[in-house]
N, C-alpha and C positions, 0 to 999 in steps of 0.2 A: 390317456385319462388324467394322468395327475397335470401336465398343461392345459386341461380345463379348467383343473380345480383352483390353478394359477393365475388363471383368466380371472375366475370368481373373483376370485380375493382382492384382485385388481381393481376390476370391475366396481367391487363394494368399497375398496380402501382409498382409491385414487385413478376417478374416474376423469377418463381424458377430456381434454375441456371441448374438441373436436372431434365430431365423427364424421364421416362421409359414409350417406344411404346410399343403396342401389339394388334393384329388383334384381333377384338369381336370376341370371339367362336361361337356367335349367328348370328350373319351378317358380312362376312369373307370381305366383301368391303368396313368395317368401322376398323380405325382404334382409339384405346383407347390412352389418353396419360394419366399419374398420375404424380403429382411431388414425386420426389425420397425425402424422409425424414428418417431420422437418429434418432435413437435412441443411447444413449452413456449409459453405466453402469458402473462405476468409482467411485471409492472409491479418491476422492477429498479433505478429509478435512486433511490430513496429518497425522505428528505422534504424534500432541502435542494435540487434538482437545480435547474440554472439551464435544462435545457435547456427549450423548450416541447416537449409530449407531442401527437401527432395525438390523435384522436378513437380508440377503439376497432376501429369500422370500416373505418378509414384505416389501420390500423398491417399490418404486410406482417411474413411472417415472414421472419428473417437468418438465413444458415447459420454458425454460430459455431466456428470450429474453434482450435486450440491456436493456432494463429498469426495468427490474425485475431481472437484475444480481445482485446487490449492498444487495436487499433484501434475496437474495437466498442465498448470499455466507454469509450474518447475521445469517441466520435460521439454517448452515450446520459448521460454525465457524472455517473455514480452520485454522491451526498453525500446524509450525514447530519447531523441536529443531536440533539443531548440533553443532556441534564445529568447529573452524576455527581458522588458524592460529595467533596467536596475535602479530600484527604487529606496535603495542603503546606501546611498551614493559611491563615488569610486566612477569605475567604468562605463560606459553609455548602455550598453547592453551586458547580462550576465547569460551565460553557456550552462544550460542544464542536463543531465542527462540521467535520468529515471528507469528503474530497473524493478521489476513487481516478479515476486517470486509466489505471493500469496495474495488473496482479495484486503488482508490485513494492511498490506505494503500501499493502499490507496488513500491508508489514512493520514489525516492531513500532519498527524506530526510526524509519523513516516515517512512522507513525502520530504519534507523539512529536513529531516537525517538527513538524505540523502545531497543535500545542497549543500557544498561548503559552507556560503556566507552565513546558511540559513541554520544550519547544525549549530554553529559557535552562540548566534541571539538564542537558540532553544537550549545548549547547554547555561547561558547566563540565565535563562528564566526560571530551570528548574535549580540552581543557585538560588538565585532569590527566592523562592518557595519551600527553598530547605532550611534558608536563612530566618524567613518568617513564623513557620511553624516551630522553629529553635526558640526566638526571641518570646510568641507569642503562650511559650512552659517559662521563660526565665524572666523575671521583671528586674531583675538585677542587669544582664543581657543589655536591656532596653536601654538601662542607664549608661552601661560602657559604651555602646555606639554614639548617643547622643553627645555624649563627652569625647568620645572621636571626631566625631563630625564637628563639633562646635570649636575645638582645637587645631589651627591652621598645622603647627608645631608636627601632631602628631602625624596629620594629614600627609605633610612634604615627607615624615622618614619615613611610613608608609611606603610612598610612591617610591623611595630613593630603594629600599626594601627590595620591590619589587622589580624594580631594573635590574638591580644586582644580581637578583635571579636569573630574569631573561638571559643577560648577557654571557651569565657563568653558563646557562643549556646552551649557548652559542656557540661558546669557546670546547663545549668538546666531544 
């Protein structure tokens, strides 16, 4: 009785977008409906996947639903690799390999994380956005860069500044 009343509520709340009719064999004046459900069998986690895969005959179907996507595609560890043209110059082709633990992980600055080259231009970006929204509270700010920049002087110690860094993370 109460998975009727399950039915209902189904029925009223989230009705299937498919039925398939069919007249009872048993009482030819009553007609049956079923919702139509799908089964999918797919080999999903790509060609980079760490997880190990059963056998074919081993594998059980999951019910995948909006809220237990995030955990399903953690437990099955989709990744791919391929190559793509390298368009930041350097090398003829650059070696990608993408790993989605959540439907979040598809977004494009996510995607980007995960790319060496592409990680460093998106940490410079959100630099300059932090830089901007800095400058854009301080008009004082505005004046010190412009007087950097217009100063070759300061420009070269700067730069000399900066090596000295590099060099000194090198050494240890």
């Amino acid at each position: 009785m109460a998975s009727d009343k399950s039915t209902d509520f189904l029925k009223r709340n989230r009705p299937p977008r498919v039925n398939i009719s069919y007249e009872d064999p048993y009482d030819s004046e009553k007609m049956v409906e079923l919702p139509f459900v799908m089964g999918v069998l797919s080999d999903l986690s790509g060609n980079a996947s760490e997880v190990e895969k059963p056998d074919i005959e081993e594998r059980d179907f999951t019910d995948v639903t909006s809220s237990t996507l995030d955990d399903y595609m953690k437990s099955t560890a989709p990744a791919v690799s391929f190559n793509v043209e390298n368009k930041m110059g350097g090398a003829d082709r650059l070696g990608v390999t993408l790993k989605f633990e959540s439907m979040d992980d598809f977004n494009p600055a996510n995607v980007a994380a995960q790319v060496p080259a592409l990680k460093k231009l998106l940490e410079a970006r959100q630099h300059l956005a932090n830089l901007q929204r800095y400058m854009n509270s301080k008009p004082k700010a505005q004046d010190q860069i412009r007087k950097l920049l217009n100063d070759p002087d300061l420009m070269a110690a700067l730069a000399e500044r900066e090596a000295g860094k590099d060099t000194s993370k090198e050494d240890s």
